[in-house]
C-alpha positions as CSV (number, residue, x, y, z in Angstrom):
1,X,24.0,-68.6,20.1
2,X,23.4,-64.9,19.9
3,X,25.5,-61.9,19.1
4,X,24.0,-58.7,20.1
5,X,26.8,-55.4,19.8
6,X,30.2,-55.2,18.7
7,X,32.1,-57.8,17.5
8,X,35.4,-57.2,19.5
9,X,38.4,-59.2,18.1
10,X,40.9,-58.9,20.6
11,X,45.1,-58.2,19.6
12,X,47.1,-61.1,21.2
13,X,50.0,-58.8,23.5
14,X,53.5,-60.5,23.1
15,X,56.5,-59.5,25.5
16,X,59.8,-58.0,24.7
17,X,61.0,-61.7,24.6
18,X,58.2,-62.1,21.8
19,X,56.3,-64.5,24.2
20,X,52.2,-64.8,24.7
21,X,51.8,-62.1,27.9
22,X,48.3,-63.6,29.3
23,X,48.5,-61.1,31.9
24,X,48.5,-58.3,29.3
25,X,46.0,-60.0,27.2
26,X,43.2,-60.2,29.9
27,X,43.8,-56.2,31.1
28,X,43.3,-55.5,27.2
29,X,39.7,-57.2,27.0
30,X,38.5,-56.7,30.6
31,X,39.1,-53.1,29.8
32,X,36.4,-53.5,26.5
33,X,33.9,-55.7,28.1
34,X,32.0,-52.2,29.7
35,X,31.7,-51.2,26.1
36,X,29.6,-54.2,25.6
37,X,30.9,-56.1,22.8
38,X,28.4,-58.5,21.6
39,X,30.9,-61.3,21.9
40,X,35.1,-61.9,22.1
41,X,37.0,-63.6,19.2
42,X,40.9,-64.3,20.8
43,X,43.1,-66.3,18.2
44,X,41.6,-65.4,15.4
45,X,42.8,-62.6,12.7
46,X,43.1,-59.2,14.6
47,X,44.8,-61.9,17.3
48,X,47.3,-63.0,15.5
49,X,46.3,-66.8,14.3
50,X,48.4,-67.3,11.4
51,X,51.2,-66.9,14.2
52,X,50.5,-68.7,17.1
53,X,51.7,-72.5,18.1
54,X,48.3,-74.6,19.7
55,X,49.9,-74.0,23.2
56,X,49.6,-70.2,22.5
57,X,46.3,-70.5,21.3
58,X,45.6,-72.5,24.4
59,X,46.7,-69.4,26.5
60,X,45.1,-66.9,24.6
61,X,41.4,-68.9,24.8
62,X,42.0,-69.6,28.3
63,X,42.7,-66.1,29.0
64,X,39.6,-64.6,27.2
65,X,37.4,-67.2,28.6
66,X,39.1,-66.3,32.3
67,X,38.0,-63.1,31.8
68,X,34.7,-63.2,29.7
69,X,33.1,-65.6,32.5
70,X,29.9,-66.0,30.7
71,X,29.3,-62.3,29.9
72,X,29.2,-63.0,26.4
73,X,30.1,-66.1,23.8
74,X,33.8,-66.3,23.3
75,X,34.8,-67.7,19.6
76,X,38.6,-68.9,19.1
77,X,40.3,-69.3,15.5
78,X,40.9,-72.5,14.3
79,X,41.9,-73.4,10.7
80,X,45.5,-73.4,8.4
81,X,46.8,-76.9,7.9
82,X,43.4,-79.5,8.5
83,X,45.6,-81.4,11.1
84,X,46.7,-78.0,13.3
85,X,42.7,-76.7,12.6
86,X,41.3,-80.3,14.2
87,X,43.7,-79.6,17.6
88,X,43.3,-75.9,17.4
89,X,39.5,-76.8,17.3
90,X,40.3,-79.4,20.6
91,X,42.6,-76.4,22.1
92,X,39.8,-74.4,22.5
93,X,37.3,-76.4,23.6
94,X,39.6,-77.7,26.5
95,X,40.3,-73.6,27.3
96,X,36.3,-73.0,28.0
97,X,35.6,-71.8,24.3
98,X,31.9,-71.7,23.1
99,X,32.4,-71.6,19.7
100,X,35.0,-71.7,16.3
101,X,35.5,-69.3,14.3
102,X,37.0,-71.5,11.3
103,X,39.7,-69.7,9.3
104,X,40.9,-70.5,5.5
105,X,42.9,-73.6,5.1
106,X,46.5,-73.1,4.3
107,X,48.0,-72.8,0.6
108,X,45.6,-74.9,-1.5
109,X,42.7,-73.9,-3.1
110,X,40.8,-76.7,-3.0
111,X,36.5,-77.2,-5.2
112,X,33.0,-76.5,-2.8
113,X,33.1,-80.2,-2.0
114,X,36.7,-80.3,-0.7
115,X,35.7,-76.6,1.5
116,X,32.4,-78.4,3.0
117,X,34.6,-81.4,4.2
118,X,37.2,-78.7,5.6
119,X,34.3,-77.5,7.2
120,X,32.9,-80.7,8.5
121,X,36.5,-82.3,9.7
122,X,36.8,-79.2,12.0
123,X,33.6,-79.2,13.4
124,X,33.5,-83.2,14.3
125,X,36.8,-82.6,16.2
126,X,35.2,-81.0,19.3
127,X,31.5,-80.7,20.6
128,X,31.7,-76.9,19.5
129,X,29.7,-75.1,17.0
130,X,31.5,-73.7,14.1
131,X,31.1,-70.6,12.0
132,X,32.4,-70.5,8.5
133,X,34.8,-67.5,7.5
134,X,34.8,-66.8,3.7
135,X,38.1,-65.5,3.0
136,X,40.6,-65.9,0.7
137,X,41.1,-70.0,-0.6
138,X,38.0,-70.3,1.3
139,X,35.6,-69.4,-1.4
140,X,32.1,-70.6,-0.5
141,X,29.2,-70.9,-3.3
142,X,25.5,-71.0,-2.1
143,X,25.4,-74.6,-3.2
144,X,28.1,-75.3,-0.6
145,X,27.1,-72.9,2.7
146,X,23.1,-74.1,1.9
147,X,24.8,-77.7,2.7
148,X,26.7,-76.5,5.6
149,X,23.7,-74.8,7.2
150,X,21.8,-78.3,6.7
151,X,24.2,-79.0,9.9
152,X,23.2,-78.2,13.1
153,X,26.8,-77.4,14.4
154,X,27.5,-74.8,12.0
155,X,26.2,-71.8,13.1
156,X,27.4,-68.8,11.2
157,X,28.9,-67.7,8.2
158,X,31.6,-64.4,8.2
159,X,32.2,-62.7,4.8
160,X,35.6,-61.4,4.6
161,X,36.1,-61.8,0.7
162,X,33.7,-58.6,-0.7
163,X,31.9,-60.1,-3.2
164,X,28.8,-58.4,-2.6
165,X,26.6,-60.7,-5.8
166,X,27.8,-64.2,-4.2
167,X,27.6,-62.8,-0.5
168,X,23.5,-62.0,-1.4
169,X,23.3,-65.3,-3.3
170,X,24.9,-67.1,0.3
171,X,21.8,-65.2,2.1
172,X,19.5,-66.1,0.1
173,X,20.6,-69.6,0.4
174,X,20.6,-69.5,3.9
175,X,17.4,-68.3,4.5
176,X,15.8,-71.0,2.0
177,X,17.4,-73.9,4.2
178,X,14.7,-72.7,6.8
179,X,18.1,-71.5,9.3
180,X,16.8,-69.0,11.8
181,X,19.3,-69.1,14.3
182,X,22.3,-68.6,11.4
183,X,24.5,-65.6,12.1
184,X,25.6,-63.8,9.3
185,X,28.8,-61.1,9.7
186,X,30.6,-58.4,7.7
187,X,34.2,-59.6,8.0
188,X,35.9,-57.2,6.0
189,X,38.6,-55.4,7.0
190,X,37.4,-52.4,9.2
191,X,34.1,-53.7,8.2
192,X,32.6,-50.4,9.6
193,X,33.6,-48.9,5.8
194,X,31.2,-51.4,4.6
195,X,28.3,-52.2,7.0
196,X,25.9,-50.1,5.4
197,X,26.1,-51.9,2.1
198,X,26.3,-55.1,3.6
199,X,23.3,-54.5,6.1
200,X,21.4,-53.9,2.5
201,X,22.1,-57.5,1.9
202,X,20.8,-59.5,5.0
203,X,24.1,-59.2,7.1
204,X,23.2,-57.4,10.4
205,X,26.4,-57.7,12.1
206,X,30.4,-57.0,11.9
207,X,33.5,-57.8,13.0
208,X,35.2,-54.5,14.5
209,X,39.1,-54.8,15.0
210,X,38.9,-50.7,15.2
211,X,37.1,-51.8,19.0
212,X,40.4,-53.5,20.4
213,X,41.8,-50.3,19.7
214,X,39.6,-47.2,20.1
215,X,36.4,-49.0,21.8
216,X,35.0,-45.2,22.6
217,X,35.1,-44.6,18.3
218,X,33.7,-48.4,17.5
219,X,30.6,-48.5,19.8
220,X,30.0,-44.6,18.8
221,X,29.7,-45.9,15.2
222,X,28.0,-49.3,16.4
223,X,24.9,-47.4,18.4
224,X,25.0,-44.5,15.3
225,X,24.3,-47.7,13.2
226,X,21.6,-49.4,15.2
227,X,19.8,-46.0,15.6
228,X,19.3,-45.2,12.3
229,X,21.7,-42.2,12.9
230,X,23.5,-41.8,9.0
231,X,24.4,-38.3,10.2
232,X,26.1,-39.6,12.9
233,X,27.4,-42.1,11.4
234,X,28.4,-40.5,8.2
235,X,30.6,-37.9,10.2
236,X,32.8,-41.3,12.0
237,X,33.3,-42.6,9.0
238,X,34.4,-39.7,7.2
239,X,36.4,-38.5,9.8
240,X,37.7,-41.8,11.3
241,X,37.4,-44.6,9.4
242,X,37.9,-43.8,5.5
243,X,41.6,-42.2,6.8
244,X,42.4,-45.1,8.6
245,X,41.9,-47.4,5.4
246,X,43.8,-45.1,3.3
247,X,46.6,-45.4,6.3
248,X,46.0,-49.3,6.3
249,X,46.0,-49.5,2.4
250,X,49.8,-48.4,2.5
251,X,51.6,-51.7,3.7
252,X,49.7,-55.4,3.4
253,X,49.0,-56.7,6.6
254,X,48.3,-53.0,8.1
255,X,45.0,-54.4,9.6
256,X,46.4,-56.3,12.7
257,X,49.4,-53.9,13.0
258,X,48.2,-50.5,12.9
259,X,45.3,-52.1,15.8
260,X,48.4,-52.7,17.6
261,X,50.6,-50.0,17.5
262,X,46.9,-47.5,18.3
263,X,46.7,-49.7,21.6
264,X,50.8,-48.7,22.0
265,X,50.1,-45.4,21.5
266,X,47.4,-45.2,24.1
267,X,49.8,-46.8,26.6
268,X,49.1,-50.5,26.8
269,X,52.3,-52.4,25.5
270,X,50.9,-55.1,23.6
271,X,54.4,-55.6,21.8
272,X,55.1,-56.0,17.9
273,X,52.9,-58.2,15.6
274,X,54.8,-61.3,14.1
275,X,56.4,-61.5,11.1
276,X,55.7,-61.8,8.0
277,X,53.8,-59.0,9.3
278,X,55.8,-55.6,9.8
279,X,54.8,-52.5,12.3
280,X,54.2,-49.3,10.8
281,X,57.1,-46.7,10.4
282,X,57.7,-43.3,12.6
283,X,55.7,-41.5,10.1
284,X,52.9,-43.3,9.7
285,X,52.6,-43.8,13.4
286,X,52.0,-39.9,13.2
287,X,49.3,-40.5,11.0
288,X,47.9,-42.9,13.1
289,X,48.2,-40.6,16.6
290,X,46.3,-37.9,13.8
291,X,43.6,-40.1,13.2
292,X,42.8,-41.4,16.5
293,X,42.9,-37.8,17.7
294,X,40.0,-36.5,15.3
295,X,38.3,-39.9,16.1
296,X,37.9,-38.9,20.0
297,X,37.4,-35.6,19.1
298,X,34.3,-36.6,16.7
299,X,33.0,-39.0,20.2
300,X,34.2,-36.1,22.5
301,X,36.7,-37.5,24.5
């Protein structure tokens, strides 16, 4: 399977009532696909995961997948509890989905060996191909991932934990197990902050939750990346993207909800995120309208 652009990560809309609006949700990526993400993650982080039942993650999959029609790979969360991640896993693959992206397990913090069976229950329940996201309790070593990637079904590995030393040492494993086809990603939040650093280390691509919201800003950055252009480059993320960290810094959580309330502002009403996550106050919606202003200014829209 092969990722080639943007990795778009698509908000999950909920209606006043605080219900999954598929309707909403399929307006939101069909209006990104021209941008060209390089594939669509519903139900995973930016979507809301942590927060959904399995019939909710059913719609959200099915939606994507509706819409997506083949385009480009669609990759649903699965993960939390091992029992919900195993019908999450079946969810998904029953809603068209042609891969898993598989989240942290919930509350324990369990050794390698205990991770790489985590790993391996999720990807036996269902004939999809998994990717590993290293995040959180899900602390992989290069022992462990160099035994994952001895399995044909696990196809990727996301680093969203920062630790540039054992994220090099994970690479290096990878690339020893003889793995060509393995995709590697930047999973940070607003991975664009880090992408330079972490194409340094092997790791060509990234997950951009800054697309579902400004798509014009992300693939601006994306193609300044690609070309070489650090000029370019440079100016978007000094402009655009270091403000919107210090802005997301402010409250936990702040990566999902200030994605959200930037697609409110530009006029799609993709509702409020879930608790235990909160939606940013009047003034730092101001900051937010500020930043995305001298973001589009920077791409000139």
């Amino acid at each position: 399977m092969k990722f080639d652009g943007v990795l778009f990560f698509p908000v999950t809309p909920f209606t006043d009532k605080g219900t999954v609006d598929g309707g909403l949700l399929k307006e939101h990526i069909s209006s990104r696909l021209p941008f060209g993400p390089g594939g669509v993650f519903p139900a995973c982080g930016t979507g809301e995961f942590h927060a959904l039942s399995l019939a909710e993650v059913r719609t959200v999959v099915r939606a994507a997948v509706e819409v997506v029609a083949g385009t480009v790979p669609v990759v649903a969360g699965a993960g939390g509890p091992l029992g919900h991640a195993i019908e999450a896993a079946k969810v998904a693959e029953d809603a068209g989905a042609d891969a898993l992206l598989v989240l942290p397990p919930y509350l324990v913090t369990g050794p390698s060996e205990g991770l790489v069976a985590y790993i391996e229950a999720v990807a036996r329940a269902s004939s999809l191909p998994v990717i590993v996201y290293h995040r959180g309790n899900a602390k992989f070593t290069a022992a462990s991932m160099a035994t994952l990637a001895a399995d044909p079904k696990v196809i990727g590995f996301k680093d969203g934990l920062g630790d540039v030393g054992l994220a090099q040492e994970i690479v290096s494993a990878i690339r020893a197990s003889g793995r060509e086809d393995f995709a590697l990603f930047n999973g940070l939040l607003t991975a664009e902050l880090t992408q330079g650093a972490y194409r340094g280390l092997g790791i060509p691509l990234y997950s951009s939750a800054a697309f579902a919201m400004a798509p014009e800003i992300a693939t601006a950055y994306y193609d300044a990346y690609e070309a070489g252009d650090e000029e370019r480059r440079n100016a978007l993320l000094e402009g655009f993207y270091e403000p919107l960290v210090r802005l997301r810094d402010q409250t936990p959580g702040f990566g999902v909800s200030l994605i959200k309330a930037g697609l409110r502002l530009g006029g799609l009403s993709v509702g409020s995120v879930r608790p235990p996550l909160v939606d940013p106050s009047e003034e730092q919606l101001v900051q937010l309208s500020a930043i995305l202003a001298k973001g589009y200014e920077l791409v000139g829209r």
